[in-house]
C-alpha positions, 0 to 999 in steps of 0.5 A: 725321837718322840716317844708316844705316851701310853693311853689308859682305857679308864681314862680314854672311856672317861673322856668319851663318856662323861662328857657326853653325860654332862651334853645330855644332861644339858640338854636334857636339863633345857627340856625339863625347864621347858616341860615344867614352865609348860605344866605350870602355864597349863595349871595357872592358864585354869585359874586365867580361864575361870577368871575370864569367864566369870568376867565375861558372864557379867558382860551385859547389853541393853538397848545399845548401852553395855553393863559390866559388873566386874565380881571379885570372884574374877581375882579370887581364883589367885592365890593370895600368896601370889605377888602377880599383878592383874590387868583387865579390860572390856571392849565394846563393838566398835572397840571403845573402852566400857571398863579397865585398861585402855592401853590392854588392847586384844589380839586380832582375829577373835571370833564371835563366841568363839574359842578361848585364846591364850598367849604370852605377850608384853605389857607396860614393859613386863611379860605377862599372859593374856586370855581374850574371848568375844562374847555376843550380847544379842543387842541390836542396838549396838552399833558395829556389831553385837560382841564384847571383848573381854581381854585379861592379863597377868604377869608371869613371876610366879609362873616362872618361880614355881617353873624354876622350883620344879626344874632345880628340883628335877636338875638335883635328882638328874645329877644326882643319877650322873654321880650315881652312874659314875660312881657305878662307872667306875666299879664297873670298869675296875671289875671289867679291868681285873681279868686283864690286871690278873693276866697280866700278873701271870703272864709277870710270873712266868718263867723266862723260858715258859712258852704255853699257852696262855690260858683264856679262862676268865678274860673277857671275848674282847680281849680273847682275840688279842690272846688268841694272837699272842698264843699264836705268836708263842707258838711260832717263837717256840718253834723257832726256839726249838730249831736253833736248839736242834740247830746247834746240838746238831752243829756241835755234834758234827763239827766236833768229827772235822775239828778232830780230824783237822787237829790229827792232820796238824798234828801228823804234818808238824811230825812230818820232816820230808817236803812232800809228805807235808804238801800231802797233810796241808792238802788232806787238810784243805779237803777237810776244810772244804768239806766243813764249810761246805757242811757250815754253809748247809747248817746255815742254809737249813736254819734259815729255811726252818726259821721261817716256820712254813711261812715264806719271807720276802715273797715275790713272782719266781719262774722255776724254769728260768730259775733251774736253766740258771742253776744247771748253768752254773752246775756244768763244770762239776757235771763235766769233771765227772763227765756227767750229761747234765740236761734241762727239760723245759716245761714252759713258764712255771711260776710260784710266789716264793723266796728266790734265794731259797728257791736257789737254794734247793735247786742247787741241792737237788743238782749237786745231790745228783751229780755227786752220787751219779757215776761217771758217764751217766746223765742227770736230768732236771725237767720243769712241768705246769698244771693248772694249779701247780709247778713242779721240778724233778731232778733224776740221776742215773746213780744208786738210788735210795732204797724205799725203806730209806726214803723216809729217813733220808730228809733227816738232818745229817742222815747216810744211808749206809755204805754211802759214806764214801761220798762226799757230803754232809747229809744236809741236801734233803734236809734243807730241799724238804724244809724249803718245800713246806716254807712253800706250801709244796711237798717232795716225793722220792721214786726211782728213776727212769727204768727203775734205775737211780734216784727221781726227786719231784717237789711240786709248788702251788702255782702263782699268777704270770710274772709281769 
């Protein structure tokens, strides 16, 4: 079986987010080239701007002949600094060279006096950037119009040098910022991670058996929900703990009674020498047996219906009418030994989500209650009912009944109202029926039964959807 590694929150966030710092930062690192490559065309394309025009205000025209004198203030606008080579031309109308380079050649769809236009091109194999204007020389012996073209260029190595200056400039702060932001990522994440580290160290510290709460003081709301569920998971496992403590407190304080009883009637037939009076102790000890594993089983059953802690297991649709019918089935030999009317009441399709053992469970508790405190020749009556919300099975016998200042006693565990002793039983059955009640969400009530005579238990459920 593969065992799965343990992920580390620290390294889990370092993971996700230094990475996408490191993505943002290149992007960002491209925008910034070309935000500087852009501010440093828009101060350089001044100097290309002013070279031109000083160009173009020595562009003359004098009956069809066009002068051009070229100042050198045109070059001067260029540091001397720079290693830049300069390219220019002068065009006539009909696009014959008047000075320059002939191979310059302008862009198409220039206006007459019109705007400026600036772009990068290619020239002689090096990328350069060209300003070219149209300027009218008012000469209407010029033949094919009366505009020149002034085209001027410059190579670009300085502009991209100054570009990458800038750009290497800003990358070393940006990335200085990511080291910083790191650097404070992980104090950060340190101080965040100290409350969990510091509860964890408590929670190290205690005691095997200490089940408080944990307190949440100091940790962070994220992680409160997660405590919340451990507090609520403590609190179910503390009940449980206490159950099986009470459980077995209880079960060797009234175990101890039946195995002294069983070593006195051991003792008594090893004594005994006459056949008969032997067969008489071996059945006085059978009848104790019985009666301590029918307590045996109680005490398990009433374990099992307290470990569940009011929340149901193995949940599934359980018609109680079907359910009594059955157990009342089973129970009619034991009615008839004691010649008691045992009847069924049916109230129609009575269904709740539930545990159907424990269900049977405390039906057969009820009936068994009944038949054993019922003299003989009475009756006991078991009656299903269905309200729009709720089941409801009542079980009433025509016995002695519980006095209403016991009825709130009698759901304890191992409980006899007094001068019933001489029934058999162990005091369990109401334990067990009360704790399977709640594990459902129902409640138990206890009345006299018809004519104020006997005993009436009546456990109602929340009614469940139709079983399928």
């Amino acid at each position: 079986m593969a065992v799965k590694r343990s992920v580390s929150l620290r390294r889990r966030v370092a993971v996700w987010l230094l990475p996408s710092l490191l993505v943002l930062l290149l992007i960002n690192a491209v925008l910034s080239y070309l935000g500087a490559l852009a501010a440093v065309n828009r101060a350089y394309d001044r100097s290309l701007t002013a070279s031109i025009q000083s160009i173009a205000e020595q562009v003359h025209s004098l009956e069809g002949t066009i002068s051009v004198n070229v100042p050198y203030s045109a070059f001067e606008v260029f540091d001397e600094g720079m290693q830049e080579r300069i390219f220019y031309a002068v065009l006539g109308p009909n696009g014959s060279l008047v000075t320059g380079y002939d191979d310059l050649v302008p862009p198409d769809g220039l206006v007459d006096d019109g705007p400026l236009r600036i772009f990068d091109s290619q020239y002689r194999g090096e990328g350069v950037r060209v300003g070219a204007i149209k300027k009218r020389l008012y000469d209407p012996a010029l033949e094919g119009g009366d505009a020149a073209t002034i085209v001027f260029a410059e190579t670009t190595e300085s502009r991209v040098t100054l570009a990458r200056e800038l750009f290497f400039d800003s990358l070393r702060r940006q990335l200085l910022l990511v080291v910083l932001g790191a650097v404070v990522l992980v104090f950060v994440m340190t101080s965040a991670f100290r409350p969990l580290l510091e509860l964890r160290e408590a929670i190290r510290r205690r005691d095997e058996e200490d089940l408080t709460p944990i307190v949440a003081d100091g940790a962070p709301s994220e992680v409160r929900p997660l405590i919340d569920a451990i507090n609520h998971h403590t609190e179910r496992l503390s009940g449980m703990l206490a159950a099986r403590r009470r459980f077995l407190a209880d079960a060797a304080h009234q175990i101890r009674t039946p195995l002294a009883v069983l070593s006195t009637q051991a003792e008594y037939g090893l004594r005994l020498d006459d056949l008969t009076e032997i067969r008489h102790a071996f059945k006085s000890q059978l009848g104790t047996i019985r009666s301590t594993r029918r307590m045996a089983d109680q005490m398990l059953a009433l374990s099992h219906a307290e470990s569940v802690d009011r929340s149901v297991e193995g949940l599934q649709a359980v018609d109680v009418s079907r359910l009594a019918r059955e157990v009342a089935g089973e129970l009619v030999p034991v009615a008839l030994r004691k010649r008691i009317d045992l009847a069924f009441e049916d109230g129609g399709e009575a269904v709740v989500a539930g545990n159907l053992q424990m269900l049977r469970e405390l039906t057969a508790n009820l009936l068994d209650n009944a038949i054993r405190y019922s003299p003989p020749d009475t009756q006991v009556v078991i009656a299903t009912g269905v309200t729009p919300d709720r089941v409801a099975l009542c079980v009433s016998d025509q016995g002695p009944g519980i006095p209403p200042a016991e009825r709130g006693k009698v759901f304890q565990r191992f409980y006899r109202i007094l001068g019933q002793d001489k029934a058999p039983g162990s005091g369990l059955g109401l334990a067990i029926v009360r704790e399977i009640v709640l594990a459902h969400g129902g409640s138990i009530t206890l009345d006299a039964g018809a004519d104020g005579r006997g005993l009436m238990v009546l456990a109602e459920f929340p009614r469940a959807q139709s079983a399928a």
